[in-house]
MITOR-112521 format. One record per residue (C-alpha): x, y, z. Coordinates in Angstrom, 3 decimals. Each point is the difference from the previous one (the first is absolute). Example, Ala and Ser with C-alpha at 12.3 -4.5 7.8 and 13.67 -1.06 7.14 Angstrom:
# residues 2
+----------+----------+----------+
|       xx |       yy |       zz |
+----------+----------+----------+
|   12.300 |   -4.500 |    7.800 |
|    1.370 |    3.440 |   -0.660 |
+----------+----------+----------+
# end
This chain:
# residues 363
+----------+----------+----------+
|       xx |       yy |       zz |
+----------+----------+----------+
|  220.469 |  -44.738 |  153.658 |
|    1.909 |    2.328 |   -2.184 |
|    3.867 |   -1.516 |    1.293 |
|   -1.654 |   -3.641 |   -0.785 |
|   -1.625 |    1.254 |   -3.492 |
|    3.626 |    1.727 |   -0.850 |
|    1.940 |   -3.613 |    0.741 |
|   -2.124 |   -2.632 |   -2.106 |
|    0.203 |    2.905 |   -2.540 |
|    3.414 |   -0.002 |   -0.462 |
|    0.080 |   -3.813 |    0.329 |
|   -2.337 |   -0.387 |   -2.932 |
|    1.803 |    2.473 |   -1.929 |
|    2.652 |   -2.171 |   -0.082 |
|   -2.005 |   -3.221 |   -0.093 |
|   -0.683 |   -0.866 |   -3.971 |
|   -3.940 |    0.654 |   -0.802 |
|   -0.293 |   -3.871 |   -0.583 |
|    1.409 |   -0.965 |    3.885 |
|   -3.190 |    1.591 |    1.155 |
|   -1.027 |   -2.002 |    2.965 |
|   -1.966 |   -2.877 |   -0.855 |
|   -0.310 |   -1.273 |    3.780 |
|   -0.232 |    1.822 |    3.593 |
|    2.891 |   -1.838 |    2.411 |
|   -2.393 |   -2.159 |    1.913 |
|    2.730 |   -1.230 |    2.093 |
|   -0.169 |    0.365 |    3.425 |
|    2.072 |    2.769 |    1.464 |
|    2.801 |   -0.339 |    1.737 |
|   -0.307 |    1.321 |    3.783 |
|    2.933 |   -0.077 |    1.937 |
|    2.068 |    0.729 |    2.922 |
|    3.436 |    0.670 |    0.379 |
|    1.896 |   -0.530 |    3.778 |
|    3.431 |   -0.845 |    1.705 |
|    0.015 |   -3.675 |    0.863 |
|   -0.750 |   -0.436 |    3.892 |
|    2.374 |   -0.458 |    2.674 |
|   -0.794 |   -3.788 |    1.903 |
|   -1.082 |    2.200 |    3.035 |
|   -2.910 |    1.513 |   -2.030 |
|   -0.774 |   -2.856 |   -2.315 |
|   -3.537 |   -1.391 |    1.731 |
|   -1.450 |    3.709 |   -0.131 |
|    1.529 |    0.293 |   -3.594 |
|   -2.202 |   -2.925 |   -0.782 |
|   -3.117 |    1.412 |    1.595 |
|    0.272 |    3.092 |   -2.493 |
|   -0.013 |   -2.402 |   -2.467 |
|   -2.649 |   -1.610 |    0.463 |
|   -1.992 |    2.896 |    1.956 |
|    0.709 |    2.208 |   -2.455 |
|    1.716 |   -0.466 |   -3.372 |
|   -1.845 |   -2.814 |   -0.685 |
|   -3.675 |    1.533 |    0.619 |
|    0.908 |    2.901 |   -1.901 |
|    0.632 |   -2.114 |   -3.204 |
|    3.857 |    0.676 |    0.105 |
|    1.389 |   -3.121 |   -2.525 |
|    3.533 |    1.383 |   -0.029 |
|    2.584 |    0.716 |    2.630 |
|    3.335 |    0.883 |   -0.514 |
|    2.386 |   -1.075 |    3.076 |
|    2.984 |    2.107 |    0.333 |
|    1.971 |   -3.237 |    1.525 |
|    3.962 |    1.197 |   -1.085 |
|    1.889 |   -2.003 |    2.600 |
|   -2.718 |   -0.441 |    2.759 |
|   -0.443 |   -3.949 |   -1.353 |
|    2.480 |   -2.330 |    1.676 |
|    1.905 |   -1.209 |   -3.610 |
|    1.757 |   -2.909 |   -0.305 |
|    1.707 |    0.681 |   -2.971 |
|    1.940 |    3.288 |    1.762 |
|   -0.510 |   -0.341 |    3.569 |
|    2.418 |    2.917 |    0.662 |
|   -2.414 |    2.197 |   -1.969 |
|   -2.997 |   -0.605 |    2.565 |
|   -0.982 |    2.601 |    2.207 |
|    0.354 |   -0.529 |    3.794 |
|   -3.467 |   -0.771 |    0.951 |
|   -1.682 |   -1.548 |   -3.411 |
|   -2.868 |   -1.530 |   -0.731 |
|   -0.019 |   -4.047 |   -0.564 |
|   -1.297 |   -2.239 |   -2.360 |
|   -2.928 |   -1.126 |    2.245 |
|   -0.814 |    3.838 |    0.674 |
|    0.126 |    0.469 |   -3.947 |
|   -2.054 |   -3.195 |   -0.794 |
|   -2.535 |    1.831 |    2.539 |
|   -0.046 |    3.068 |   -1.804 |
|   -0.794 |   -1.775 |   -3.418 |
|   -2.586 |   -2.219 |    1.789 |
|   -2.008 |    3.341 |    1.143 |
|    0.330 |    1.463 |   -3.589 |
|   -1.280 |   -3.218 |   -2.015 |
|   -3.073 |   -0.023 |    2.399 |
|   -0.618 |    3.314 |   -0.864 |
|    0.948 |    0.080 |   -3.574 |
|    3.156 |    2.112 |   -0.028 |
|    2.693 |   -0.530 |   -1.829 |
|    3.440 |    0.834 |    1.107 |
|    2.741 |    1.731 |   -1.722 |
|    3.643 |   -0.275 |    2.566 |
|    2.204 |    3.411 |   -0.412 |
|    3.939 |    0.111 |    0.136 |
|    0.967 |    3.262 |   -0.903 |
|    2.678 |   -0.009 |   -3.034 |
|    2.506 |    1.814 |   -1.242 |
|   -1.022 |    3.511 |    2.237 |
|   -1.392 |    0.123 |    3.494 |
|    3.316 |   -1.950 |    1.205 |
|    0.231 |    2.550 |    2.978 |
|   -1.992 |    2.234 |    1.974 |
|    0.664 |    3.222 |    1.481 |
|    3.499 |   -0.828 |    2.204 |
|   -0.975 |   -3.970 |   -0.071 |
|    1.646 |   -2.287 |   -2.893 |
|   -2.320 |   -2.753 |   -1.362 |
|    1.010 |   -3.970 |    0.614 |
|    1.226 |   -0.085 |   -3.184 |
|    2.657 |    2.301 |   -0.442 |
|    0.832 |   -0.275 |    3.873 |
|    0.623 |   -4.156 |   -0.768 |
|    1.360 |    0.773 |   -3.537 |
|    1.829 |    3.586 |   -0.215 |
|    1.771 |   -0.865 |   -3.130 |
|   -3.634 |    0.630 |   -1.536 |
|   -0.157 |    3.717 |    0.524 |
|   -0.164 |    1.745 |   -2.822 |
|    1.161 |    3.342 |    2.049 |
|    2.453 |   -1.758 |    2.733 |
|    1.285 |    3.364 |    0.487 |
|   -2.684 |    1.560 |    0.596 |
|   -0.580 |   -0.670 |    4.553 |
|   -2.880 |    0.089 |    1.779 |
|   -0.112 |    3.094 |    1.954 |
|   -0.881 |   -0.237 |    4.124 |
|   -2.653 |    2.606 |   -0.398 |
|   -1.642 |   -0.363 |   -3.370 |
|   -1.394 |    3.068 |   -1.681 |
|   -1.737 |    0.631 |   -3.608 |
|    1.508 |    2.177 |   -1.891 |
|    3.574 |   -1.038 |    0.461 |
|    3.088 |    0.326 |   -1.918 |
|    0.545 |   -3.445 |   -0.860 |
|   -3.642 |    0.023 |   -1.779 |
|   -0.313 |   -3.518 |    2.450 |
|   -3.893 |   -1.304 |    0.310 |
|    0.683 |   -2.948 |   -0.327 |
|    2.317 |   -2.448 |   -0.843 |
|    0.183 |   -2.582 |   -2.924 |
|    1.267 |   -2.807 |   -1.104 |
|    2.016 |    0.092 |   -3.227 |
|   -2.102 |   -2.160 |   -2.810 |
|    3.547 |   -0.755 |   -1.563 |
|    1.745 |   -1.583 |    2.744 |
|    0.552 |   -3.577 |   -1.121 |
|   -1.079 |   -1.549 |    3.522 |
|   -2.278 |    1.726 |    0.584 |
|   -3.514 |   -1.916 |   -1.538 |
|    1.088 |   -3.311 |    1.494 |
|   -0.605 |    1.254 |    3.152 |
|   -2.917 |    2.185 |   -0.180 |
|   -1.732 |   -3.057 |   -2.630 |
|    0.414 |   -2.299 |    2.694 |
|   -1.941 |    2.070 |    2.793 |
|   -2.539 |    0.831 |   -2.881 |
|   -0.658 |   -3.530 |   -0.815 |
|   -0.384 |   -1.190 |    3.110 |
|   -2.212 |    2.995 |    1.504 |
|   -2.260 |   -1.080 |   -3.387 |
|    0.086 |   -3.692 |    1.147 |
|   -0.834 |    0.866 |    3.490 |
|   -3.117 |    2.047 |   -1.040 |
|   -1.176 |   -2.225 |   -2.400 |
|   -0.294 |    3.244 |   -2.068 |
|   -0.736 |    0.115 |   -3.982 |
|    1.677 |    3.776 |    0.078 |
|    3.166 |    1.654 |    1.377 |
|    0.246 |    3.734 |    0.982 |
|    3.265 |    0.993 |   -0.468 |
|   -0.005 |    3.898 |    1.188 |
|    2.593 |    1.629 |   -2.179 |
|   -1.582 |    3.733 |    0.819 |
|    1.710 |    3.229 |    0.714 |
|    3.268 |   -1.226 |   -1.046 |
|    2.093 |    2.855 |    0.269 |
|    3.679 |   -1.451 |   -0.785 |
|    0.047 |   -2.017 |   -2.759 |
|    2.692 |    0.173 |   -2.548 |
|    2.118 |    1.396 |    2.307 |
|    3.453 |    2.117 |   -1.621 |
|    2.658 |   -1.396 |    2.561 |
|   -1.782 |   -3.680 |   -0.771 |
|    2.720 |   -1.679 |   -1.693 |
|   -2.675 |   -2.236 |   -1.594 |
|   -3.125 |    2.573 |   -0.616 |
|    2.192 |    2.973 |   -0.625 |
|   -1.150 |    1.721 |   -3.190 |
|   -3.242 |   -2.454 |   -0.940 |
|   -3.486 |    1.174 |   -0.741 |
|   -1.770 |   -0.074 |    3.547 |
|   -3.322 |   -0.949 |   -2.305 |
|    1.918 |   -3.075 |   -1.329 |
|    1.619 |   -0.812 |    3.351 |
|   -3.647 |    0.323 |    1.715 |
|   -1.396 |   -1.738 |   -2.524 |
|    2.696 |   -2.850 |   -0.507 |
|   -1.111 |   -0.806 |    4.101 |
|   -3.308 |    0.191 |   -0.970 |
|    0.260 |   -2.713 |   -2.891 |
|    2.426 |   -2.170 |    2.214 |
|   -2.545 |   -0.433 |    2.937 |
|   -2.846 |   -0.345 |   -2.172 |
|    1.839 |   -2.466 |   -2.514 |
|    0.979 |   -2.353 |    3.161 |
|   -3.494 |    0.363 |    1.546 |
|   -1.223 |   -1.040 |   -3.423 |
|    1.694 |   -3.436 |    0.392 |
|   -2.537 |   -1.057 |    2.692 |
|   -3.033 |    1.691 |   -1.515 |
|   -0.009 |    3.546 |    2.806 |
|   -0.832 |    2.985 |   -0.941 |
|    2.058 |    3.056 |    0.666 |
|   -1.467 |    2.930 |    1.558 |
|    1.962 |    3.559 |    0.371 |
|   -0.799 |    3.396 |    1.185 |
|    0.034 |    2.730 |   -2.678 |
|    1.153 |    2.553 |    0.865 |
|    3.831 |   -0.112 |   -1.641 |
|   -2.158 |   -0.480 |   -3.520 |
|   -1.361 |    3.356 |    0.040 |
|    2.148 |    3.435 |   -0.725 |
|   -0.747 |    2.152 |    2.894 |
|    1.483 |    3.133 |   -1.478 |
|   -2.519 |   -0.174 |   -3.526 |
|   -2.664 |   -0.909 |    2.144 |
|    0.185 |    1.949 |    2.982 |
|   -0.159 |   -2.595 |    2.171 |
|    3.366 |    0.399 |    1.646 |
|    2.459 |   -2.665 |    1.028 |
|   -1.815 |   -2.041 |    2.519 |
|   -2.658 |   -0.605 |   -1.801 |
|    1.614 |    0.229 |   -3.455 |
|    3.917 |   -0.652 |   -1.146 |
|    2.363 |    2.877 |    0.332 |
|    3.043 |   -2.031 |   -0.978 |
|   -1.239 |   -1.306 |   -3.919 |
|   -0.863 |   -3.042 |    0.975 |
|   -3.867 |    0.568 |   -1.410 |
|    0.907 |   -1.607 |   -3.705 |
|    0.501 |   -3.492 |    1.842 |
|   -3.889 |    0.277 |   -0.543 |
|    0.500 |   -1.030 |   -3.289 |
|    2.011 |   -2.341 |    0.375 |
|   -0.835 |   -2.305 |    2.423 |
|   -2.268 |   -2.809 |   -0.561 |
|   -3.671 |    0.368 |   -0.629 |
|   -1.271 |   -2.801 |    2.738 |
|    1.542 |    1.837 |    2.823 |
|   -2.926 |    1.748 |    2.021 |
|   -0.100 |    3.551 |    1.272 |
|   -0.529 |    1.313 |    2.947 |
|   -0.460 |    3.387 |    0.006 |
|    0.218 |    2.332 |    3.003 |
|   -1.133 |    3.117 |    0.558 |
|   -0.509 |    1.729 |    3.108 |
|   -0.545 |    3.471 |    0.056 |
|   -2.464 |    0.436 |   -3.076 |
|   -1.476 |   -2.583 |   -2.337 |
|    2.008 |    0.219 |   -2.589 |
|   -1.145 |   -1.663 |   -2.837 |
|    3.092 |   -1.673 |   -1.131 |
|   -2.408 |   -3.602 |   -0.518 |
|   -0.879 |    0.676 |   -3.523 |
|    3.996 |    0.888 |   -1.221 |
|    1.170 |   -3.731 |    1.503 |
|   -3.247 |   -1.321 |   -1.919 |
|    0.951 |    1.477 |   -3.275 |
|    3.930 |   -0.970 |    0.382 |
|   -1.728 |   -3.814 |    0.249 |
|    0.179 |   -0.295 |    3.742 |
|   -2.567 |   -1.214 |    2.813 |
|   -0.135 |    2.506 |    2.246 |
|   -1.604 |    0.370 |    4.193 |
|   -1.025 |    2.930 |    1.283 |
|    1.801 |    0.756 |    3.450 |
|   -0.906 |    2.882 |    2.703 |
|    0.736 |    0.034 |    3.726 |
|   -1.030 |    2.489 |    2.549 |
|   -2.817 |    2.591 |   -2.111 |
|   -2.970 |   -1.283 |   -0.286 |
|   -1.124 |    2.555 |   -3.268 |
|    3.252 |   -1.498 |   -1.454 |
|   -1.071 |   -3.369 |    0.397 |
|   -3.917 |    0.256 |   -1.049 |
|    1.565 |    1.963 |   -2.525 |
|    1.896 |   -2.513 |   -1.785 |
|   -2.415 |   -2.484 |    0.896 |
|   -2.496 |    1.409 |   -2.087 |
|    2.356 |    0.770 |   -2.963 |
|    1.270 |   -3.698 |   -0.062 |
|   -3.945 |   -0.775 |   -0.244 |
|   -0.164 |    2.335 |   -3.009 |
|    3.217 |   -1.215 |   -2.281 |
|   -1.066 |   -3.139 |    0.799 |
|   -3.905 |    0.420 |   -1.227 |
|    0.850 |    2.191 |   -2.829 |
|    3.474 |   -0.523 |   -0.861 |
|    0.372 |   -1.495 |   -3.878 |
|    0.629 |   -3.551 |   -0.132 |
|    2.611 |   -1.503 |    0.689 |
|    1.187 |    2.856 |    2.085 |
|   -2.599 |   -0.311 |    2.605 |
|    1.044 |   -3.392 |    0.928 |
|    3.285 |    1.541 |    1.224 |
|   -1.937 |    1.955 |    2.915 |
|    0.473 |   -2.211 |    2.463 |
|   -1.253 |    2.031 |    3.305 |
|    0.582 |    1.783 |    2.842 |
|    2.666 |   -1.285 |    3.344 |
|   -0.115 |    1.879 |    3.247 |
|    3.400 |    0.539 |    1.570 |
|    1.762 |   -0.242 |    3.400 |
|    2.913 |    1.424 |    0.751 |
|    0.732 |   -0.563 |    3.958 |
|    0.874 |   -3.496 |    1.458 |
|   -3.460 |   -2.056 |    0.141 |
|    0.399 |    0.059 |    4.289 |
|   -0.112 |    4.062 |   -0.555 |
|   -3.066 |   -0.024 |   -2.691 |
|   -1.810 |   -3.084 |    2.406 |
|    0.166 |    2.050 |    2.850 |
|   -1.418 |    2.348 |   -1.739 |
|   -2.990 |   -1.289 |   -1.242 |
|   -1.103 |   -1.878 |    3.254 |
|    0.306 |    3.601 |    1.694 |
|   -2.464 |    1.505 |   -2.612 |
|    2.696 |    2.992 |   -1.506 |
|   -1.118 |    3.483 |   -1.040 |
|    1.180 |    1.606 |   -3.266 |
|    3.116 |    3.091 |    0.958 |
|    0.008 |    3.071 |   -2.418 |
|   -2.162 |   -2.514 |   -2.288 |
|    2.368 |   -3.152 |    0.061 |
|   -1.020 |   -3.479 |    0.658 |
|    0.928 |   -3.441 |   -1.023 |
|   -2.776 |   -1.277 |    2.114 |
|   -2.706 |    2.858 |   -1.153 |
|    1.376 |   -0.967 |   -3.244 |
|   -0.444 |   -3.098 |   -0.259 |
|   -2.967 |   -0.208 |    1.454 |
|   -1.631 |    2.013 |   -2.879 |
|    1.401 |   -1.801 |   -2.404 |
|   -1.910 |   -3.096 |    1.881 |
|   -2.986 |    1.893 |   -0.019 |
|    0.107 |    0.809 |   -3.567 |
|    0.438 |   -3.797 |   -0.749 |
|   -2.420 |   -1.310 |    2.339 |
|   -2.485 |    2.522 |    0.002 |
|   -0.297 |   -0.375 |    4.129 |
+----------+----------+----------+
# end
């Protein structure tokens, strides 16, 4: 009680005296659920979860991490090998209108263009997008390394760059018949890079920020909304958050400049940081995200019921809710489920999830 009494103290501190609320947020909240896109082998029990279980515990948002698992027409060299179709999409948007859930595709942009020793599609089909082409993918990856390599990124400046990736974006938006776009853009580690010859010397905030306002400024033309994760709009030094969960490398100002309609979701993994309230103040929308502890998720469950019950007006509108995250393929977290998993050393997606259902649902 005292952490939640300390936030919406500071928030009407800096809230004039007459933008007292004059309403409680009576919209419903947003429940969500956020998962790779399934292989075509695991598609029909993909499908069963949904409607087994996201749809009776009142999920009414899932965010599919689809990259280049969708066979596109507009790049066919950017597919991956064994991709879903449009008949196994149209099925997947079938099972979440008759259960009310609305989906949100993922491509990651800008970061998250490799992994470990493995280069993404994108830079693999398109090299001349790297933004560090010198930097190689080691055989054995290892964090920390000299090279400072997580992962790889495109460079925001390159001037061929957006036709491609817009293309795969608008399609994987027509092919979900979504209404929003995720659009990744978290722990982007090189950015502004010094041996760019384009980026060399730039604000990273004003780079990251730049991408930002290009996506959302072409999603705008067909009426999607852009969604991010935060992370690279907090200062992980000031904050003590660090640089996974927070920006090491000064991209954090981007926060204000980027545009207000862009929502926010906000990760955090190991405690519940409550980081909601500071994306609500700077104007943003903002989701709540855990993954694998279940007092982190209740947690910031029950603090985005709070900001958004006693938050001033019209701040409180801005609390959006709280998204449960997976981060193994959906085969991996399916398997899973069906075989009934037990929390190790107190980590769970599955436990985790499942009390975030039972705090919804009450059963």
């Amino acid at each position: 009680m005292k952490r939640i009494t300390a936030l919406l103290l500071l928030a009407l501190l800096i809230t004039p005296a007459f933008a007292q609320p004059k309403k409680i947020n009576t919209e419903p909240p947003l429940r969500g659920f956020c998962i790779a896109a399934p292989k075509p082998a695991d598609l029909d029990t993909f499908l069963e979860f949904i409607n087994d279980v996201l749809g009776p515990a009142g999920i009414n948002t899932l965010v599919l991490r689809v990259d280049y698992n969708y066979q596109y027409k507009s790049h066919p060299e950017l597919r991956d090998e064994d991709a879903l179709s449009q008949k196994d999409v149209d099925r997947i948007v079938e099972a979440c209108q008759n259960n009310e859930i609305a989906i949100i595709p993922q491509v990651n942009l800008l970061g998250h263009q490799s992994w470990a020793s493995d280069l993404g599609n994108l830079l693999k089909v398109y090299p001349q997008f790297d933004e560090t082409p010198d930097v190689k993918l080691p055989k054995e990856y290892k964090w920390p390394n000299k090279d400072s390599l997580y992962c790889k990124s495109y460079c925001p400046l390159h001037p061929g760059v957006h036709k491609v990736v817009f293309d795969v974006v608008d399609e994987i938006v027509r092919a979900f018949h979504a209404k929003a776009f995720h659009a990744g853009m978290d722990e982007v580690f090189y950015i502004g890079d010094p041996d760019c010859p384009r980026c060399a010397g730039k604000s990273k905030a004003k780079l990251f920020a730049d991408e930002v306002k290009r996506i959302n400024d072409h999603l705008a033309k067909t009426g999607t909304e852009l969604w991010i994760w935060g992370d690279r709009l907090i200062d992980g030094k000031s904050s003590g958050i660090g640089m996974w969960e927070g920006s090491f490398n000064n991209t954090w100002p981007a926060v204000d400049m980027i545009p207000k309609d862009v929502v926010i979701c906000d990760w955090h993994y190991v405690k519940a940081v409550p980081t909601a309230p500071y994306f609500a103040q700077k104007g943003l929308r903002v989701i709540s995200c855990p993954w694998r502890k279940e007092d982190v998720a209740l947690q910031q469950l029950e603090d985005m019921k709070s900001f958004r019950q006693n938050s001033p007006a019209p701040m409180n509108e801005k609390f959006l809710g709280v998204m449960h995250t997976v981060w193994t393929p959906a085969e991996s977290f399916l398997n899973r489920w069906k075989e009934g998993e037990k929390p190790e050393n107190g980590l769970s997606d599955i436990a985790c999830f499942k009390a975030l259902s039972k705090a919804w649902t009450g059963k």
